[in-house]
N, C-alpha and C positions, 0 to 999 in steps of 0.2 A: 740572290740576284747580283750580279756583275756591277761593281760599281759605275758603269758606263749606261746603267739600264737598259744595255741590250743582249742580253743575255741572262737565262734562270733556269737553276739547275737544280734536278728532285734526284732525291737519294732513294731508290725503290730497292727495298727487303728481299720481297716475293723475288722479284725480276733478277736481284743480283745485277742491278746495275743502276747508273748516273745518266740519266736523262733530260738533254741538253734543249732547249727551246729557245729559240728568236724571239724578239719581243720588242714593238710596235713601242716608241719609245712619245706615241703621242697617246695612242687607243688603248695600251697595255696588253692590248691582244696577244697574245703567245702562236708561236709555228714553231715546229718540230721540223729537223730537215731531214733528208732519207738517208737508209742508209748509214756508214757510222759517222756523218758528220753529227748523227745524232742523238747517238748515245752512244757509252763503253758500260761492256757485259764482262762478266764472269766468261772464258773462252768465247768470247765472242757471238754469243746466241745473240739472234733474234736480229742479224743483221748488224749490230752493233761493233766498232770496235771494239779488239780484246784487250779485255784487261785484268790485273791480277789486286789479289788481296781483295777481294770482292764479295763475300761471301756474307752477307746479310747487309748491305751498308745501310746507317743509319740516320749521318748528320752530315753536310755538306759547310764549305765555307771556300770565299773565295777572296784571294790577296786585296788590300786597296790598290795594289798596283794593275791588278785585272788579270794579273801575269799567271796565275797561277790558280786552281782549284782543288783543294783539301776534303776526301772522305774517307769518314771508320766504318769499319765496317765490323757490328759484334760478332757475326759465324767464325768470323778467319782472324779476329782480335791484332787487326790491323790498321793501317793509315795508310789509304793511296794518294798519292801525289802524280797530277798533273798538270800538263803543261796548256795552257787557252792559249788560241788562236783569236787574235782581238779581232779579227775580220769577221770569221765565222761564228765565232763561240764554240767550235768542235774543240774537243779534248783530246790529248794522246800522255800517253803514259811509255817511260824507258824500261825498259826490261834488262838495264845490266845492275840492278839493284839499288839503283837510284828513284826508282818510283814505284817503293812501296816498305813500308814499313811494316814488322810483325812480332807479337809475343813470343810465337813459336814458328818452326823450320816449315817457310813457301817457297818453291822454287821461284826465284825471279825477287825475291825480297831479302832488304837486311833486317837482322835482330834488331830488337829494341825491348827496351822496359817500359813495365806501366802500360800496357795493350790489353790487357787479357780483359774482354769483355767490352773493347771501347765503343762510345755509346755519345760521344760529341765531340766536337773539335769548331775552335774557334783561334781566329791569324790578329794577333795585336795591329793596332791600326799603323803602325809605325814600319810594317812589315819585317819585323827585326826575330820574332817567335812565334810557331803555332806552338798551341795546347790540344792536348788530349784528356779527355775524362771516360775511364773506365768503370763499369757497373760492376763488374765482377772483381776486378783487382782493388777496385774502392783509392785509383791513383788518378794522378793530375800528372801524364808526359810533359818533360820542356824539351822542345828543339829551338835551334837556334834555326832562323833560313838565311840561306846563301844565292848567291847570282844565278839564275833560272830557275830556281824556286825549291833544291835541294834543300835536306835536312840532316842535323848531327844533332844528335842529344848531348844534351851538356853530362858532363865528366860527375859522378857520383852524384850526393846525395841533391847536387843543382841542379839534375836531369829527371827528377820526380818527386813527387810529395806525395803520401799515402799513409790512411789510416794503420797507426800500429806504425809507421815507419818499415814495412816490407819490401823486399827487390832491392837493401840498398838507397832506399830513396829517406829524402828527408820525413820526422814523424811529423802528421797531424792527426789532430782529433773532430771527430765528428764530421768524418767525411765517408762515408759508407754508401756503396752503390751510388755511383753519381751517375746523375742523368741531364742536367746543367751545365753550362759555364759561360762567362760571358768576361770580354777584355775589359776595362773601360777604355775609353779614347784618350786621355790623358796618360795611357798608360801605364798608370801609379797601381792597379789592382785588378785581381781576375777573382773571379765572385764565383761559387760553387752550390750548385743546389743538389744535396744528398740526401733524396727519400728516404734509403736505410738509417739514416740519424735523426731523422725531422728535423732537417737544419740547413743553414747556408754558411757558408765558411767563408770568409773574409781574407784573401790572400796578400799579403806584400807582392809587387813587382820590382825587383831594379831594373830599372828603365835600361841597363848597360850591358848587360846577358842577360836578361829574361826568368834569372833566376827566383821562385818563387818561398815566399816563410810564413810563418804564421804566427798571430801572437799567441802570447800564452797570458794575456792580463785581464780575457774576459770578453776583446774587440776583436778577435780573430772568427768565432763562431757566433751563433745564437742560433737556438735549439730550442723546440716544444717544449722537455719538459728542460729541468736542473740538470745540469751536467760541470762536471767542476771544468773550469778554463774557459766556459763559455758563457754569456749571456744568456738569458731566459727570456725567448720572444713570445709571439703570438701566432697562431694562425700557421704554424709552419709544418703540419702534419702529412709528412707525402711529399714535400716539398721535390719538386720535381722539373723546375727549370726555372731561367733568370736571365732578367734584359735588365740592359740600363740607359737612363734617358738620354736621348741627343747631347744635351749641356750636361751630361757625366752629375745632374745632380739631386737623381732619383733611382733606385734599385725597386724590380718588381718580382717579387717571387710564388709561384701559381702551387698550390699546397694542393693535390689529390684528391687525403686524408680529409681534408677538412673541408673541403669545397667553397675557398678561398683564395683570396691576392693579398700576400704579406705587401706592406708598402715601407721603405726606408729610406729618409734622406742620406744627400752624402754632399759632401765638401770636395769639391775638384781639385788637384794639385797642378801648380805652376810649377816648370823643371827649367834649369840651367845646369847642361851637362858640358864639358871641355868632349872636342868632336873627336879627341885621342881616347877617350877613356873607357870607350864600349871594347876597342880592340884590346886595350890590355889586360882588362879584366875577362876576356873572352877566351884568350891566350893562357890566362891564368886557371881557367875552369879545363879547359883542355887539358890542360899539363897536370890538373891535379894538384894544385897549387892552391894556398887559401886566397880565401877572398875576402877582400874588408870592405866595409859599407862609407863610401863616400859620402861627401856631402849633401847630396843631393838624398839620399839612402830615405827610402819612407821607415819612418821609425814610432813607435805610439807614441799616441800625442799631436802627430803630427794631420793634414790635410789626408783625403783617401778615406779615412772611416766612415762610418754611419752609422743613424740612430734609426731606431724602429718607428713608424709612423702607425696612426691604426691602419687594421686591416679591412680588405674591400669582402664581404663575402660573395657568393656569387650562387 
């Protein structure tokens, strides 16, 4: 839903497309408008604007600014990017490769890492990074956004995180088939739910490029059974997606396998960042340049973690 709650957008498979609806901002009623103010298709079927990178999409997200609406799509292991009409809520998407993202070679799209299978995407509330989570590459995409809602993946291994460390991207562990992810609003952390591990992985954010790490001390994952680097949870069999609460100080992870809700508190982090420091560390990952963790840097130990609570079964 459009943070404006007039506007809700479903990510249809079958359909190969983004299905735009109006929405009665008293009754919740939903309308659909004709025509492509009211959906973007794969070449354009079914009356819909055309649009590309469309080939199975599966998760939807859309900017806090309103400005913008994010879908993966697994067939074409891509991220389309479009532009919202805050009047209407129609969408349109560019076609000089600026609105779409891809693993592999679509006409109308640039390369990117970290796609192959992607399978969620979610925009930090700060509007500063979308994420990507792919099932089949088993990575977590960084892009950075930019003014009208473009994207550039950060420069090496700050531009993905992936089981094994594959594509160049930074390693983690126990992050296998993701089908999860979620920002916090405090921006300190993006939380991972990977069936293929029975686990949720615990991400660092710098709040300053978007670049994401993981720890290696135990608090970076937790996992059904024993696995070295990681904590040993409960209930996380299948684990298979993940929200977190309004006040950033609850984590909920819905387990498949086990036919349960992992439940985990979590400590919110307070940030004071100098308003120069996102650009020059920005500047710096572009260039290929290293990056040091300021002060502000989430570091173990610090705010951002969480502990496993029991779980709900269901």
């Amino acid at each position: 839903m459009s943070p404006d709650g007039r506007n809700v957008y479903v990510a249809s498979s079958t359909s190969n497309a983004i299905a735009a609806f109006r929405r009665n901002p008293i009754s919740g009623r939903l309308a659909q408008a004709p025509g492509p103010a009211g959906c973007i298709s794969a070449g354009g079927a079914d009356g819909c604007a055309s649009g590309l990178g469309l080939d199975g999409p599966n998760s939807v997200a859309v900017s806090a600014d309103g400005k913008n609406v994010y879908a993966t799509s697994f067939g074409s292991s891509s991220l389309a990017i479009f532009t919202r009409d805050p009047s209407t809520g129609a969408l349109t998407q560019a076609t000089d490769g600026t609105g779409c993202l891809a693993a592999g070679s679509i006409p109308g799209c640039t390369s990117a890492r970290g796609l192959e299978g992607a399978d969620v995407v979610a925009v930090s509330d700060d509007g500063r990074n979308v994420y990507t989570g792919s099932f089949r590459g088993s990575t977590v995409a960084v892009f950075a956004r930019y003014y009208g809602g473009a994207l550039t993946q950060l420069f090496g291994t700050g531009g993905c995180i992936s089981e094994g460390g594959s594509d160049g991207c930074a390693t983690a562990v126990a992050m296998s088939s993701i089908e999860g992810l979620a920002v916090s609003s405090d921006g300190a952390n993006v939380y991972v739910a990977a069936p293929g591990s029975n686990a949720v992985d615990v991400l660092a954010r710098d709040p300053d490029t978007g670049q994401l790490t993981q720890a290696t001390d135990g608090s970076g994952c937790f996992v059904n059974a024993s696995l070295a680097g990681c904590t040993t949870g409960r209930q996380l069999g299948g684990a298979d997606a993940v929200a977190i609460s309004p006040d950033d100080k609850s984590v909920y992870v819905p387990a498949s396998l086990t036919n349960s809700v992992a439940n985990f508190s979590r400590t919110p982090v307070e940030r004071t960042a100098r308003p120069d420091q996102r650009n020059d560390r920005m500047r710096d990952l572009r260039a290929g340049g290293r990056v040091h963790a300021g002060p502000n840097a989430h570091l173990p130990g610090r705010p951002g973690r969480f502990a496993p609570m029991a779980p709900t079964s269901t």
